[in-house]
C-alpha positions in Angstrom: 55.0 100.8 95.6 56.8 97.8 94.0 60.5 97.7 94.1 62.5 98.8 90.7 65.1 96.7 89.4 67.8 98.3 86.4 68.8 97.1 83.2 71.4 94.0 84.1 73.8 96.3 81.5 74.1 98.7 83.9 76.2 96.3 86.6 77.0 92.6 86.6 74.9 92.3 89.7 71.4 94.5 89.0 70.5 96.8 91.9 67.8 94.6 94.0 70.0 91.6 94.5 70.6 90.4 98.2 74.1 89.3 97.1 77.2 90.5 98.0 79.3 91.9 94.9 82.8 91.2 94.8 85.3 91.8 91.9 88.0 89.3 92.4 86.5 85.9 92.2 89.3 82.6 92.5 92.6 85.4 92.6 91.2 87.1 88.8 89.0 89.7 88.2 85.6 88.7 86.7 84.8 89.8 83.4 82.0 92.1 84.1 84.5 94.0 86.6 87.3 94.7 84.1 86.3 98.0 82.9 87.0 99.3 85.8 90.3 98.3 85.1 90.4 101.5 83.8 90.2 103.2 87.1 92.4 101.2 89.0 95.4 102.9 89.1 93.6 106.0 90.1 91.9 104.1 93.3 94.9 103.0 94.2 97.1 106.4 94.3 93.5 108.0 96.1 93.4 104.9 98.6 97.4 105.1 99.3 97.0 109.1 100.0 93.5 108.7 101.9 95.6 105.6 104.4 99.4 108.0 104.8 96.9 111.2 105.6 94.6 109.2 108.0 97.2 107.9 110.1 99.2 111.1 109.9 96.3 112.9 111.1 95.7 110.5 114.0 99.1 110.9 115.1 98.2 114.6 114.9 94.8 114.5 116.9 96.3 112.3 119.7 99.6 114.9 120.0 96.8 117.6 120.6 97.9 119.0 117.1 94.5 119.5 115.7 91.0 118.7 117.6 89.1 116.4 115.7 89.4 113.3 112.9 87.3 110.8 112.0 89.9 108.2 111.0 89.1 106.2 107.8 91.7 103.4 107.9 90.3 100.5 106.5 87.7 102.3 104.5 89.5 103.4 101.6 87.7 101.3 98.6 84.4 102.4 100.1 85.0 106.7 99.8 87.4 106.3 96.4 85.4 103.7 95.5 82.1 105.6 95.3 83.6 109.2 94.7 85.9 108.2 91.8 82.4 106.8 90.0 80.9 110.1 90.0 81.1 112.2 87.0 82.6 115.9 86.9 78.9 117.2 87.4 78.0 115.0 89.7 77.6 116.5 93.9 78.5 114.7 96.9 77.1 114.7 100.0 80.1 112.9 102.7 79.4 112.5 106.2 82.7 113.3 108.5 83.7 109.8 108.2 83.7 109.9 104.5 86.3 113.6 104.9 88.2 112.3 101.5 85.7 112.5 99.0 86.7 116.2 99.0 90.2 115.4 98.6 89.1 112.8 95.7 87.6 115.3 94.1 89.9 117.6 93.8 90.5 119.8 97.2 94.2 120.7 97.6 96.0 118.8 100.6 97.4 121.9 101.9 93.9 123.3 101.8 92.9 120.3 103.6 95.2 120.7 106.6 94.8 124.2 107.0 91.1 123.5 107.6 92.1 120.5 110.0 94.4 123.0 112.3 91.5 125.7 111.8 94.3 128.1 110.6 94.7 131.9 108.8 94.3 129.8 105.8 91.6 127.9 106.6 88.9 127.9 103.2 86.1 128.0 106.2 88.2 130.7 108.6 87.5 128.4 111.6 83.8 128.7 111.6 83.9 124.7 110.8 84.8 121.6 112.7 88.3 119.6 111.0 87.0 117.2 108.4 84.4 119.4 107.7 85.9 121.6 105.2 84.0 123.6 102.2 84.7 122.2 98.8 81.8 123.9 96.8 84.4 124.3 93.6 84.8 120.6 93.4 81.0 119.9 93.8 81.6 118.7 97.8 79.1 120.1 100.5 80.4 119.9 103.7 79.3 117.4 106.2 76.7 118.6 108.3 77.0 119.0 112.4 74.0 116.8 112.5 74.9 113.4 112.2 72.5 112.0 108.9 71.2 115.7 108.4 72.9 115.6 104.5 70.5 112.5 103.8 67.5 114.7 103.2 69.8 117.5 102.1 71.2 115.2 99.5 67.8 114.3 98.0 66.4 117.5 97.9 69.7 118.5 95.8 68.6 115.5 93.4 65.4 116.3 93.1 66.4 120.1 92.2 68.7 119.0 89.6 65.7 116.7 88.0 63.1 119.7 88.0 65.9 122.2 86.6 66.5 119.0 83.6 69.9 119.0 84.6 72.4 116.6 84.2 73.4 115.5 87.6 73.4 113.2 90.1 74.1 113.4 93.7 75.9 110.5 96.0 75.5 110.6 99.7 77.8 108.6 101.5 76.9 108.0 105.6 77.4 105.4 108.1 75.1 102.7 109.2 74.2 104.4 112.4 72.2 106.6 110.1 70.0 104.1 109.3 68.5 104.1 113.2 67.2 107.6 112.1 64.3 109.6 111.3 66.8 111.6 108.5 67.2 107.9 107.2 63.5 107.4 106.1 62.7 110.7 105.1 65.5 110.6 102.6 64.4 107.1 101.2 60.9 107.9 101.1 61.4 111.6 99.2 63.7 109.7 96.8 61.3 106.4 96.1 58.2 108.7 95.7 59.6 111.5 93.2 62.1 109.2 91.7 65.1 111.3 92.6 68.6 111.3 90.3 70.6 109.8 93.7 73.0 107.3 94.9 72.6 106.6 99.0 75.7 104.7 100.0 76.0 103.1 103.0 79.1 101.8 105.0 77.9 98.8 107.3 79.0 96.0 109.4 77.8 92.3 107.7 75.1 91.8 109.6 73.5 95.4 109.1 71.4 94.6 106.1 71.0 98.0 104.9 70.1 97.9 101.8 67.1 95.1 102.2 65.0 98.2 103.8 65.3 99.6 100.4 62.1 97.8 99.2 59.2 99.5 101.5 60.0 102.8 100.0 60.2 101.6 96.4 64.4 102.1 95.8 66.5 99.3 94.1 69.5 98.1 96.0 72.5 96.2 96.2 75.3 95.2 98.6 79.0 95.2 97.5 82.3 94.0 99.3 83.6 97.3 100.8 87.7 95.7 101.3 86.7 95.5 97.2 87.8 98.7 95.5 87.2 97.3 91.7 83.2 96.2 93.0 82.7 99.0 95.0 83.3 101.8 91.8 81.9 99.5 89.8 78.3 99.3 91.3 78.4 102.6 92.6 79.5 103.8 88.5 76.4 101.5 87.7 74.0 103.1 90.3 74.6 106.6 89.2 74.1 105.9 85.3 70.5 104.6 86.2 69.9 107.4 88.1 71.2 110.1 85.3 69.2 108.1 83.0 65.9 108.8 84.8 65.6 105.2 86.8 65.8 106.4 89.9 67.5 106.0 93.2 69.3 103.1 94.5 70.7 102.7 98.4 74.2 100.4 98.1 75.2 98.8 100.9 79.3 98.8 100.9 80.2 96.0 103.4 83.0 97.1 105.8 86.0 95.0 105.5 86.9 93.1 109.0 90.2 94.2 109.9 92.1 93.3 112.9 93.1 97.3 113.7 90.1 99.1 112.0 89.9 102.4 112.9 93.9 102.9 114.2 93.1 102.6 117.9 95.4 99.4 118.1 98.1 101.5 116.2 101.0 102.6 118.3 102.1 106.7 117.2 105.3 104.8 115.6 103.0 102.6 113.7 100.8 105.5 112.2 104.0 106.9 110.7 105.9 103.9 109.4 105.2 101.4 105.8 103.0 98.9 108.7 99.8 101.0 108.4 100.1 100.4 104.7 99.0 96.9 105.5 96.4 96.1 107.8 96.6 92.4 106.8 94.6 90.1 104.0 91.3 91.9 104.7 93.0 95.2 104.4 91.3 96.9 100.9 94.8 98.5 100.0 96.4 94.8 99.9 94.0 93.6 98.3 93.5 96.1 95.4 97.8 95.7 95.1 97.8 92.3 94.8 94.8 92.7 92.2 97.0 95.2 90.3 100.1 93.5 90.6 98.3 90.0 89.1 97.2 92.0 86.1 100.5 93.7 86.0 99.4 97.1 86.4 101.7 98.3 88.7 105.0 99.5 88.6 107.5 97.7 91.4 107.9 100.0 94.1 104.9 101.7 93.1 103.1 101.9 96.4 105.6 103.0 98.6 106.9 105.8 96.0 103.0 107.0 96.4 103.2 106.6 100.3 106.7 108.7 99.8 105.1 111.4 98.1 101.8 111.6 100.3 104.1 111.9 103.4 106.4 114.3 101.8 103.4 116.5 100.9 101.7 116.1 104.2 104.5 117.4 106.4 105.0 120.5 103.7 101.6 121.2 104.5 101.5 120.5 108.2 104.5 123.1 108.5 103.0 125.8 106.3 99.8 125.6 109.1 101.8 125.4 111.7 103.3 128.6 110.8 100.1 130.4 109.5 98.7 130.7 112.9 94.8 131.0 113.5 92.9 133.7 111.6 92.5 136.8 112.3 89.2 137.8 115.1 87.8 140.1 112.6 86.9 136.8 110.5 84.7 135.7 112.5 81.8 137.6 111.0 83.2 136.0 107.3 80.8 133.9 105.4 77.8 134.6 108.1 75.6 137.1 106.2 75.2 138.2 102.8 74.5 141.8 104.2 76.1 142.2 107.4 73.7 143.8 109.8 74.3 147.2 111.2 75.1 145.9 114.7 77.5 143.4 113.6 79.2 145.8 110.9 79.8 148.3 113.8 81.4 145.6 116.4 83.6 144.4 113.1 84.9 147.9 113.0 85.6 148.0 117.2 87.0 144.9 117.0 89.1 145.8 114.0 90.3 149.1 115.7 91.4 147.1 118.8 93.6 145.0 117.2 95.2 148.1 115.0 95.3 149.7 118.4 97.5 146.3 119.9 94.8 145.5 122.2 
């Protein structure tokens, strides 16, 4: 099967290009990049919010608040980046890495920390690890347990949507340790051969080159700067109008930005919760996409804090109202298991139930 290539409209760098894709280009923005413009106040509010929650919920994980986060500093342009492309119909597959897509899409914060401290009003009633939460009303499936499961899971989606004739497309996002797996090539090689309506994009290191394997299983490809917010939406934007146009998949590689404190373990708690993990240095995708947006004067002075402001101000509101929610109640347990409940597990809902009226 002979690699596909897309209609040079469709991106200033066509799908099947070994280059890296960048935006800014000599401290402007390139002319084929300027539509998304359009979007950039948007990725910067998302990427702002995604940064103060991240570090908040860091703070959170190492205080023993909540068990589990799979910090995303630093990763920003690639999740806003890619989910802000999508269109209202569009699904997206996250791993637990890529947790903000459901917030991007939609997903209340408060809803979002509830899940995280697995409280009374946790959407999944604890049945789900944090950053796992269910988003189905904002076209989100949870991450899977299985790291790379949602590859396959992804695809099959797309390939649903094509044989029903509907108008959708699906976006996987994933790590490059995906790549190492068998989920990996049974993805690609479902998508290449049936021609599937799907984006796959990746998050790797440089020297990963993801997106090269594309060819042996007949996808286009392309690699984008992932500090580049502007690129990143833009190619992703690009990849998912040649796949709702019946072109086929295309696996993006989105380049991880080298930061000095990637990831937050370098942070100290005071840092987490102060203005200096709003800027991680020159390779930091938030600085960048400010200064991009200050040089085309499309952002208000004081901007960016006044969004940090109001992400913190909302966070704690929401941290509080979990903390005093408390877990849910036993009997949920046996929520969102079955359809039908079996017999058995009916009759121990109504012991259990009668326990706790009974204060045991």
């Amino acid at each position: 099967m002979q690699p596909t290539t897309s209609d040079p409209s469709h991106s200033p760098a066509p799908p099947g290009s070994d280059d890296l894709v960048r935006a800014a280009r000599d401290g402007g923005v390139d002319a084929a990049f300027r539509p998304a413009l359009d979007a950039a106040e948007a990725l910067h509010r998302h990427m702002v919010r995604a940064r103060v929650v991240s570090a908040r919920m860091v703070a959170l994980q190492r205080s023993e608040k909540v068990a589990f986060h799979h910090a995303s500093l630093g990763e920003e342009a690639a999740v806003a980046g890619a989910v802000l492309a999508m269109r209202a119909t569009d699904w997206v597959f996250p791993g637990a890495r890529e947790w903000y897509a459901t917030l991007a899409r939609g997903l209340p914060l408060d809803a979002y920390v509830h899940h995280a401290f697995g409280s009374a009003s946790d959407p999944a009633k604890g049945h789900a690890a944090p950053d796992h939460a269910p988003a189905r009303a904002f076209n989100v499936v949870p991450p899977s347990g299985v790291v790379g499961a949602h590859l396959p899971q992804a695809v099959g989606a797309a390939w649903a949507a094509k044989i029903r004739g509907d108008d959708v497309a699906a976006l996987a996002l994933f790590g490059a340790e995906v790549s190492a797996g068998g989920d990996f090539h049974n993805a690609l090689n479902f998508a290449g051969v049936f021609k599937v309506p799907i984006v796959l994009a990746c998050r790797a290191p440089a020297d990963a080159r993801v997106a090269s394997r594309a060819v042996a299983y007949g996808l286009a490809n392309a690699r984008v700067d992932g500090g580049d917010a502007l690129a990143v939406f833009t190619v992703v934007k690009a990849a998912l109008a040649r796949a709702a146009s019946g072109e086929g998949a295309t696996l993006v590689e989105i380049v991880s930005p080298v930061l000095d404190r990637l990831g937050g373990d370098a942070l100290t708690d005071a840092a987490l919760v102060s203005s200096e993990v709003l800027d991680l240095g020159p390779a930091d995708p938030l600085t960048r996409l400010r200064a991009a947006l200050a040089r085309e004067d499309r952002l208000a002075p004081g901007a960016h804090e006044a969004i940090a402001r109001e992400a913190s101000a909302e966070l704690d509101a929401a941290v509080a109202a979990a903390e005093r929610a408390g877990p849910p109640a036993p009997a949920t347990i046996f929520d969102h298991v079955y359809a039908g409940v079996p017999a058995h597990l009916a009759a121990e809902r109504e012991r259990l139930a009668g326990t706790q009226r009974n204060g045991g």
